[in-house]
Phi, psi and omega in degrees: 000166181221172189210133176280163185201123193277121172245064171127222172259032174221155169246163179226165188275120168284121181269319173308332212280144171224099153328140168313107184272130183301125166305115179289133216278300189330302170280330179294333201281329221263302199269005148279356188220020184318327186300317192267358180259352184270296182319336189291330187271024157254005140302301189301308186289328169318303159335282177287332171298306191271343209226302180273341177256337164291006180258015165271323173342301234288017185281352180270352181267049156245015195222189184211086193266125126302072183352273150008289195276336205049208198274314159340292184268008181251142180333128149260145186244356160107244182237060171282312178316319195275315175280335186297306190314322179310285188317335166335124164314317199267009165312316205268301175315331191296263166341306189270341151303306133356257172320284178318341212261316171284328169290314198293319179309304168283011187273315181242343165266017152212026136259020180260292157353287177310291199303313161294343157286335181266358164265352183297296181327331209273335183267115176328298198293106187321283170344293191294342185295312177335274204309308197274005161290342172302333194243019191244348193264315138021259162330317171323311191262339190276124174329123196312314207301316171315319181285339175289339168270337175299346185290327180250022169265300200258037161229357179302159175328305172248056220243145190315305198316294180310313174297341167274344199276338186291338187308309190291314179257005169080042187216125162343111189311142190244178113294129192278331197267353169278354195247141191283335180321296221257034203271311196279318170323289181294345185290319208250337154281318156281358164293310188305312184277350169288325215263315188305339175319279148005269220262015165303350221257323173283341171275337171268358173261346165259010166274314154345300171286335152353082176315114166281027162301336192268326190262347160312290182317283197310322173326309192282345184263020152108345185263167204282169159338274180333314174299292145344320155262011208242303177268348189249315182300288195309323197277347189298284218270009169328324189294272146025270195314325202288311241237300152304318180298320184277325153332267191334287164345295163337307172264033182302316184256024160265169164176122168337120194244035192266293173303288184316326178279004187289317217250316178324164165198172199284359187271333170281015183314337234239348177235342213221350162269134183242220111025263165297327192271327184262349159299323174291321202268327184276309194283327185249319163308299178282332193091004179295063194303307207266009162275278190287001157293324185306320198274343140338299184301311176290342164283307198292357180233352155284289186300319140359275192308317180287341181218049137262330168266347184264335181260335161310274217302345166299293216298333172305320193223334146289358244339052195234142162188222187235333170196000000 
C-alpha cells in the first residue's frame, strides 16, 4: 500500500508506507477465552449430529422410499410426492386448518405476555409480583397429557363449562370437544393459559433495563402511569416485542401435532386436523415416509419464506430485524 505524504508545498506518494495487517479477531477471542469456546462444542455437535445430519433425510421426499430398498436403491420420483399433496382432498382443509388455528393463537395469544409484563411491572409489591408470576409459570411445566385431560374433564357433557355454553345457546348439553365449531377455541385458550406465564418471562427481562431515567423524566413534564407506559415502556421493549413477533410469524403455518392428536378425533377432522397431524398419521401410521416428508418439508419452506418476509418488511419499516 502507499500513503501520500505532503512535502514542501506539493505532494508525493509515499511507496515505502505499510498499513498494519489485521488480525485475525477470531483466533485472538479462542485464545484468550479457550475455557468458553471448549464449552461450546458440545452444543455444536448436539446440533450437527442430532439436527444437520438428519436433514439429508429430507431427500426421500423425492423418492418412492422402500425400506426394503433402502435410501440408495429407491426410486426417484422428483416432485411427484409434492403434486400428490396439491391434489390431495385434504389439501385445502389442511391449510385452512393450519392457518386458522395459528393465526387466532398469535391473534390473541400473543399479546397477552406483553400485557400481563406490563401490568405486572406496574405492581409496587414485590411479594405479590413474586407469587404471581410463579403461579402464572405453573402451567408451563405440567405434562401436555395432563393438560388434555383436564381439557377433557371440563369439556364433558356434564361439566359446569358445557352446561353454561348449552345455556348460552339454547342447545342440548354436549361434549365440547366432540362438536368440530368448538375445536379451535378450546385449543387456542388453553393454549393461552398454559402459555402466557411463560412467555412473560422475556418481556420482564426487558422491562428490567429500561432507564429510570426516562421515567424520571417523564414524570417532571407531567406524565401520568398510562402516559408513561405508552411513551416511555412500550417504545424502550419495542425492539423485544419486534422480534418475538417475526418469531412467531415464522411459525404461522406450524402448529404442534402432539396436543392435536391428544384431542382430536376423525368426527372433528373438518376444524382440527392440520398440517402436522396428517404428516404423522400419512407418514408414520401408514408408512408413506416419502409423501410425508414431502408435505413436511414443504410446511417447513412455507414457514422459512415467512419469517424471511416478517423480517425483511420490520427492517424495512422498524429498521429493528433478526440480522
Amino acid at each position: 500500500m502507499s500513503k501520500i505524504k505532503p512535502e514542501g508545498t506539493a505532494f508525493q506518494i509515499d511507496h515505502s508506507y505499510r498499513y498494519p495487517e489485521r488480525k485475525n479477531t477470531f483466533l485472538m477471542n479462542i485464545r484468550q477465552r479457550p475455557l468458553l469456546y471448549f464449552m461450546a462444542i458440545p452444543i455444536i455437535v448436539y446440533y450437527v449430529v442430532f439436527h444437520y445430519i438428519p436433514m439429508l433425510g429430507i431427500a426421500i421426499g423425492f423418492q418412492n422410499f422402500l425400506p426394503a430398498k433402502g435410501f440408495l436403491n429407491s426410486e426417484w420420483v422428483g416432485l411427484d410426492q409434492f403434486t400428490r399433496f396439491f391434489h390431495s382432498m385434504n389439501f385445502e382443509r389442511l391449510v385452512r386448518n393450519t392457518f386458522l388455528i395459528s393465526f387466532y393463537d398469535l391473534l390473541f395469544g400473543f399479546p397477552m405476555p406483553v400485557l400481563f409484563a406490563l401490568l405486572l411491572n406496574e405492581v409496587k409489591n414485590t411479594k405479590f409480583k413474586k407469587v404471581t408470576q410463579t403461579i402464572t409459570y405453573m402451567p408451563h411445566f405440567i405434562s401436555l397429557v395432563v393438560i388434555c385431560g383436564l381439557i377433557y374433564t371440563f369439556t364433558k357433557s356434564n361439566s359446569p363449562l358445557a352446561q353454561l355454553v348449552a345455556t348460552l345457546t339454547g342447545n342440548k348439553s354436549e361434549n365440547l370437544l366432540s362438536n368440530a365449531k368448538y375445536f379451535r377455541t378450546i385449543y387456542v385458550v388453553s393454549g393461552i393459559w398454559q402459555g402466557f406465564g411463560w412467555g412473560s418471562i422475556i418481556y420482564f427481562a426487558a422491562l428490567s433495563g429500561v432507564d429510570p431515567a426516562l421515567y424520571e423524566a417523564s414524570y417532571l413534564d407531567g406524565a401520568g402511569r398510562f402516559q408513561q407506559v405508552i411513551h416511555v415502556t412500550l417504545p424502550s421493549i419495542a425492539p423485544t416485542i419486534i422480534i418475538m413477533l417475526i418469531l412467531r410469524i415464522g411459525s404461522l403455518m406450524s402448529v404442534g401435532h402432539e396436543k392435536i392428536i391428544l384431542l382430536y378425533s376423525p368426527i372433528t377432522y373438518e376444524t382440527s386436523d392440520v398440517i402436522s397431524s396428517y404428516v404423522y398419521r400419512s407418514g408414520l401410521r401408514e408408512m408413506n415416509y416419502s409423501y410425508g416428508t414431502a408435505v413436511g418439508l414443504l410446511n417447513s419452506v412455507i414457514n422459512l419464506v415467512l419469517v424471511l418476509g416478517a423480517n425483511w418488511i420490520s427492517r424495512r419499516v422498524t429498521e429493528t430485524s433478526l440480522w
